[in-house]
N, C-alpha and C positions, 0 to 999 in steps of 0.2 A: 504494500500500500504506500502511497505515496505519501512523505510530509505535509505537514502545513503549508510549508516556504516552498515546497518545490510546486506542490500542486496550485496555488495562488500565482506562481510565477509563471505557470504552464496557463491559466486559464488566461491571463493577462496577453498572454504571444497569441492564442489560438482566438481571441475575441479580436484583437488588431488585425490577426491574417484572417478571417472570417468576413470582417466590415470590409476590409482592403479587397479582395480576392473578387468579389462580384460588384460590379459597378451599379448604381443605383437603379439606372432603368430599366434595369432587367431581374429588381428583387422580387418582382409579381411573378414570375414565370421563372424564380430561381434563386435559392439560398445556400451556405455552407451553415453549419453548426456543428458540434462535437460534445461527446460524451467521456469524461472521465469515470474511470469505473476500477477501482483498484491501483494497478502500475500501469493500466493502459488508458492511450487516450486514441478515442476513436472519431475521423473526421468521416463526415457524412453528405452528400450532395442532397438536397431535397427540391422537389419538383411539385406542382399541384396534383392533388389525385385526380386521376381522368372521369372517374363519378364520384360527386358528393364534392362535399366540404373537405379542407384539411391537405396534409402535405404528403409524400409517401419519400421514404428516407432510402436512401444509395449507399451502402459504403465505399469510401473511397480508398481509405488507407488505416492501420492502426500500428500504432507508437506503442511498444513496450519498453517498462524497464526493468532491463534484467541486468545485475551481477553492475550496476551502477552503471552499465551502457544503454541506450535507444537503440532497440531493434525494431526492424520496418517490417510490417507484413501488407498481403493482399488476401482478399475472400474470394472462393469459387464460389462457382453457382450453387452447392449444396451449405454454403454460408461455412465454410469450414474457413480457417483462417492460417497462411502458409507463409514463412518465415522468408523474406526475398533476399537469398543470398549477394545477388549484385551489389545490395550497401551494405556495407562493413559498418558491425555496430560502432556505434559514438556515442562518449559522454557527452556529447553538445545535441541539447534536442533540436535546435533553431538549423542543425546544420542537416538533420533527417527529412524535419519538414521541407526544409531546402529540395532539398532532394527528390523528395514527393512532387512537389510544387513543382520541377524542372521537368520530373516525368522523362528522363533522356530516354526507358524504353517503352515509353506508351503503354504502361502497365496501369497507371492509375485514370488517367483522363481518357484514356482510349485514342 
């Protein structure tokens, strides 16, 4: 489980890249948000639901922390969640989410 200080310092990055990440005019038709939940923090793309009221949530990416590094994962289609060797874990979360956010193998944003 995450501290005080780290988990505060993690929601503070992830509300900035959140606001930042989708431009306003497209916040009706499209949001980011995240879930902290333990040692991990999961970001989430959300969309309107195609019937009814309400949003219907994507995952995109989730941030663990293990052994005091950020390891990156992805979800398959049965929602299982697979550890992406391509990023070498880091103590720096800012430098995973980077990473995410750069997408160099079109694993997260397609």
């Amino acid at each position: 489980m995450l501290d005080v200080f780290t988990k505060r310092r993690i929601e503070k990055i992830m509300d900035e890249y959140t606001e930042r990440k989708v431009p306003k005019h497209v916040r009706d038709q499209m949001k980011l948000s995240y879930k902290i939940r333990g040692n991990s923090v999961t970001l989430m793309e959300e969309r309107p639901a195609y019937r009814g009221d309400g949003w219907v949530q994507y995952h995109i990416a989730q941030f663990r922390l293990d052994q005091s590094k950020w390891k990156i994962y992805w979800q398959d289609s049965k929602d299982k969640w697979h550890f992406v060797e391509d990023y070498e874990p880091d103590e720096v979360f800012e430098k995973q989410l980077r990473a995410v956010d750069q997408d160099r193998s079109g694993m997260f944003w397609g």
